[in-house]
N, C-alpha and C positions, 0 to 999 in steps of 0.2 A: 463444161465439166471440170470440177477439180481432177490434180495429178492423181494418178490413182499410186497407189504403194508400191506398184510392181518399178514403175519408173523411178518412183524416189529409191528402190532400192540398187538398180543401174546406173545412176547419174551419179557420175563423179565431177565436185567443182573444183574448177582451175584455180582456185583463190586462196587466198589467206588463212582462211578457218571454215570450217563448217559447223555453222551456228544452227539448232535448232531449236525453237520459240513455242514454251506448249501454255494452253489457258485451259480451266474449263470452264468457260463460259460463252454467252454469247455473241460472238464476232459475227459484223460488223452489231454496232450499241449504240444508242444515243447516250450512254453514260461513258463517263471522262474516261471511265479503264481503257474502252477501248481505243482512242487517241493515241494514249501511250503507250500501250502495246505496239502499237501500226506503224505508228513514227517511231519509235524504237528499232523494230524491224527494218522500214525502212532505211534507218540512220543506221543501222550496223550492215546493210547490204551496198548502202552508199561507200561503205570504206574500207568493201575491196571483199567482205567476206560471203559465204554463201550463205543464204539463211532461209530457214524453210518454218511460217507458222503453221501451228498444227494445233484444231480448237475442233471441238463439237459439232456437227451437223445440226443445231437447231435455230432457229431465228432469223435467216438468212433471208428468205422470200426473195430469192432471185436478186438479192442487192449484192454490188461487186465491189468487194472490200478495198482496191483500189481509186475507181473512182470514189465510192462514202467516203476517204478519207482525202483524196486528194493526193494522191501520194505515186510515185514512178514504181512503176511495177519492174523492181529488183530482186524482191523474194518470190519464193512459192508458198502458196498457202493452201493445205490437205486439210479435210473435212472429215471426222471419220463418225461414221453413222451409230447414233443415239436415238435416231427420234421416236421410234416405237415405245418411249416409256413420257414422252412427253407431256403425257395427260395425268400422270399417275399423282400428282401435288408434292407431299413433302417425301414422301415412298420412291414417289421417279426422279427428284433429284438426287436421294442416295445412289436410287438405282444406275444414272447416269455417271454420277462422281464414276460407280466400280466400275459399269461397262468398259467407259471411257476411258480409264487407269491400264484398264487389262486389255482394250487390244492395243491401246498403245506401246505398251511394253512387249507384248509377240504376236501383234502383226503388224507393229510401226517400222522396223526397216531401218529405224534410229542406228547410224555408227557408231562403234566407239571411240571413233576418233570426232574433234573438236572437241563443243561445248554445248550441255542442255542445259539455257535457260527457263524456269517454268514458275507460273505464280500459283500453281494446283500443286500442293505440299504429298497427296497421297500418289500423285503422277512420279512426282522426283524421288522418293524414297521408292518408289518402285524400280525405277532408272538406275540407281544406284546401286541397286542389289543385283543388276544385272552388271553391276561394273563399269558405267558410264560416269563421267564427270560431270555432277548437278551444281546449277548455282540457282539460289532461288530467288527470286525478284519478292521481298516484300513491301507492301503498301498501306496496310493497316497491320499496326499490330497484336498478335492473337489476345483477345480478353479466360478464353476459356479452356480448360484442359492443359494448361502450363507445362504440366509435368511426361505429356505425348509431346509436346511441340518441341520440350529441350531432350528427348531423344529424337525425334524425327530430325530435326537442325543437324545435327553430328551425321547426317547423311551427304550434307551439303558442299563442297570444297570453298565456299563463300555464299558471304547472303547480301543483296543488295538492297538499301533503304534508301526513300527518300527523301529524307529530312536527316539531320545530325540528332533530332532528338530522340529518336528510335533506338540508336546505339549503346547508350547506357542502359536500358532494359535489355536490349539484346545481350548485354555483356555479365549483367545482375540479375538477370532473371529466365535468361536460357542459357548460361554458361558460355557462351561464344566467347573466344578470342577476339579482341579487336582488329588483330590482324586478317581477320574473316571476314571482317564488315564494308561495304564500300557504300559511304553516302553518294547516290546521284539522284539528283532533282529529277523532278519534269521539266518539260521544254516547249517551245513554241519550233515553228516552220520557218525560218528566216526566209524559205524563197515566199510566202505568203506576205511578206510586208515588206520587201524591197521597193515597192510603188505605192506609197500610204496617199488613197483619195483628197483630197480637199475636203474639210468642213461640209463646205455649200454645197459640191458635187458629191457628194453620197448621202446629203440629204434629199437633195434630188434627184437623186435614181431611187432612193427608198420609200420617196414622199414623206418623208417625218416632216411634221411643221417647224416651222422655223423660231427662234427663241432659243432660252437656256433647256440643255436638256443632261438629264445626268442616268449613264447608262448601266443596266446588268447584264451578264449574260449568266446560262446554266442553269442547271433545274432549282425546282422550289423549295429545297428537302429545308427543315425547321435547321438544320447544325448549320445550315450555307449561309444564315441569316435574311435569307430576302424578305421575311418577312417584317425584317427590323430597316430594310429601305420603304416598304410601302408603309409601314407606319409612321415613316417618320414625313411620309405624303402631306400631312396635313399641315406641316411647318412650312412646306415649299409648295405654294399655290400658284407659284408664277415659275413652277420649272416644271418641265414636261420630263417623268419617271416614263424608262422604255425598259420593259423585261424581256427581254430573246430569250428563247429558251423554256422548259417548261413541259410535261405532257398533257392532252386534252384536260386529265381528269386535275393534273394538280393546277392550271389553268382556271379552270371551273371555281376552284374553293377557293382560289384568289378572290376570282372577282366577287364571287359572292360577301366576302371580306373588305376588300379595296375597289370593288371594280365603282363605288358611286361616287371619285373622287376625278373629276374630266379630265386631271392632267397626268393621270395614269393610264401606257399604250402597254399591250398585251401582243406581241407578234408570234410567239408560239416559238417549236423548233427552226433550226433551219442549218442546213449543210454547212456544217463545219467550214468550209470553204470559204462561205461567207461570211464569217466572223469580221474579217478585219474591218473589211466595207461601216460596218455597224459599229466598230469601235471608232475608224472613222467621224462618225457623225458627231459625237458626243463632246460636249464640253469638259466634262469629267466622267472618271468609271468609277463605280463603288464596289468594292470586293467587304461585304458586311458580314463576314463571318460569326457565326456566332458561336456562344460556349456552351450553350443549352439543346439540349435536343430528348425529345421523347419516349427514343428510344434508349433503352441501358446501353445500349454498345456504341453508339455513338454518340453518347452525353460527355462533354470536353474532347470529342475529334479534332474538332478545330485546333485546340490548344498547342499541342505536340505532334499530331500526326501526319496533316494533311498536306502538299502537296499541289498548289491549285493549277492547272493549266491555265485557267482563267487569267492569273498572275502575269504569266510571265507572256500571254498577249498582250494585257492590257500596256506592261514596259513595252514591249514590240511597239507599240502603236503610234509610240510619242502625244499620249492627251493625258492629264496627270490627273491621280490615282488616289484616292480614300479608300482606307482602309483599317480592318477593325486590328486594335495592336495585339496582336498575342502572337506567342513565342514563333510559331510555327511561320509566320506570316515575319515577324520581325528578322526570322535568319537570312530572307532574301530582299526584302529593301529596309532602310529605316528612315528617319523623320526627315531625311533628306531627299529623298527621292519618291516619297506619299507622305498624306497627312495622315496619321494614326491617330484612330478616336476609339477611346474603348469600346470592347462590343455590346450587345444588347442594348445599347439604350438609345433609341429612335430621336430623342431632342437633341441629345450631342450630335451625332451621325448630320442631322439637318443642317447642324450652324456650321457643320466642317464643310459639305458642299457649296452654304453659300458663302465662304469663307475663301473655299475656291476661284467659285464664281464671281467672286465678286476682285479679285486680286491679280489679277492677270499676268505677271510680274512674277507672281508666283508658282502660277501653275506651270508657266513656262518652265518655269525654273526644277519645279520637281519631275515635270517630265523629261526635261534633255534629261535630268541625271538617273531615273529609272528604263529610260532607254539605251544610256552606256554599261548601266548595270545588267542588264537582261542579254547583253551580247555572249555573255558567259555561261546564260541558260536553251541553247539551239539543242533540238534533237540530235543533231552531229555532236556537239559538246556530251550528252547522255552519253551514245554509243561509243566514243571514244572515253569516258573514264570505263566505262562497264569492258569493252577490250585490253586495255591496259591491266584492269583487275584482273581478267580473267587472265593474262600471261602470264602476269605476276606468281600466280596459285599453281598454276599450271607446268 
């Protein structure tokens, strides 16, 4: 059983700060959000302060956000009950936003003392009207309703971004002060890659065959670009494509697409945990971002906003890195430490892998210098600029 309110409203922590971490959405997720939320939490409980998340009761099915993530159980994580509008489609998510919002605000037990972090913008401005100190974690930024968002922001005593590119909109287009703004990245797990497999031994605990093999991990969404690694399948008949990651259904319309090309492997999800093992094996990683997506809202995400986690395991990993050049992607390595090949286009993308593959000399060479580079992107590096800001304001 999650802590119930009565205890979080008794518990007083011996520590540093008293951080409180709100979502609304569904913790634990197979999507990136929830990574960096976790290890976030984590990474600010690791250094000394209290911190309690606090997300929606839906989706859980008895998974323990702990182990899903792989992570030392240093926070508390409260659950507070939504689910009776679970079925309702686009009606029960409003529904759940207000619920969620309003018992949070009186019957969440929240102090006024520390800090509330929250990536749910109607949660924080609620917070704040009760006189609490809001920073908001943004991760995309808003495309719609500008003119709520640049009064909802002036709720906030800081807003954290995770890209530099985010900040001059934030500065032109919701009036922020710069001084408001704090760029912090995503991050990787350094205690996950302090013992990086062999090559040959994590291909053989995975059974992956043996040969050139050039790897992805993460879902299949059209902005991620993986669709522009499998097309470009047909250039590399003699290197074995491994996609980790995926769900059944976006899996499906892969292969139905790529699946009749034999040196394309399909492994599906798999515990975050396991990542590195599967970076491991690979002779190169392809992070193929693309600019294009189907969607309005995330048509050029890639460009300026994104954030990958993916990134900065693949630096963790020490196996060196392709990747598509654009802004977002070039603030945290550049042609020194990956090959940058523009995106979209499946025949470049091919000749940079076997460019790699084929140069040995080189891939060494960008990987030592993308793995000295990623030492600066650890979840502890996150929670420590995101504490510092918060003194600073505070």
């Amino acid at each position: 059983m999650p802590p119930s309110f009565t205890l979080f409203f008794k518990e007083r922590a011996l520590s540093l700060m008293n951080i409180v971490f709100i979502v609304n959405v569904k913790i634990p997720t197979d999507k990136a959000y929830g990574i960096s939320v976790v290890h976030t939490c984590s990474a600010l409980a690791g250094l000394g302060h209290s911190v309690t998340l606090i997300a929606p009761d839906i989706g859980q099915d008895g998974k323990d956000v702990y182990l899903y993530y792989g992570v030392e159980k240093n926070f508390k994580t409260i659950y507070i009950s939504v689910t009776y509008f679970r079925l309702w489609g686009r009606v029960g998510f409003w529904a759940r936003q207000i619920i969620f919002s309003t018992k949070l605000v009186f019957f969440g037990g929240i102090s006024g003392e520390g800090a509330v972090i929250t990536r749910d913008p109607l949660s924080g401005v609620l917070l704040y009207l009760r006189g609490l100190r809001v920073f908001f974690d943004m991760h995309g930024f808003p495309k719609k309703m500008l003119w709520a968002w640049k009064i909802g922001v002036k709720c906030f005593l800081g807003i954290i971004v995770t890209n530099g590119w985010k900040v001059d909109p934030c500065v032109n287009l919701l009036s922020l002060s710069r001084k408001k703004i704090l760029v912090a990245p995503n991050g990787f797990d350094e205690k996950q890659f302090i013992a990086i497999e062999k090559k040959e031994t994590a291909r053989k605990k995975l059974r992956l065959p043996k040969g050139q093999l050039a790897l992805y991990t993460g879902h299949l969404y059209d902005w991620k670009g993986a669709h522009v690694l499998a097309e470009a399948t047909v250039y590399l008949p003699d290197v074995t494509i491994l996609f980790v990651g995926g769900t059944p259904n976006e899996i499906s319309e892969f292969k139905k697409k790529y699946g009749a090309y034999p040196n394309v492997i399909f492994v599906g999800q798999k515990p975050h945990v396991d990542i590195p093992i599967y970076l491991a094996a690979a002779d190169v990683l392809v992070l193929p971002n693309s600019n294009i997506s189907h969607s309005k809202r995330l048509h050029g995400y890639s460009k300026f906003e994104t954030s990958p986690i993916k990134l900065f395991e693949y630096m963790a990993s020490g196996r060196p890195i392709i990747a598509s050049d654009l802004p977002s992607i070039r603030e945290i390595i550049d042609g020194e430490s990956a090959l940058l090949v523009p995106p979209d286009d499946p025949k470049v993308l091919a000749e940079g892998i076997e460019k790699i593959l084929g140069d040995k000399t080189l891939g060494e060479s960008i990987a030592e210098r993308a793995k000295k580079k990623g030492e600066e992107y650890t979840w502890q590096k996150r929670g420590e600029r995101i504490i510092n800001f918060i003194n600073t304001l505070t």
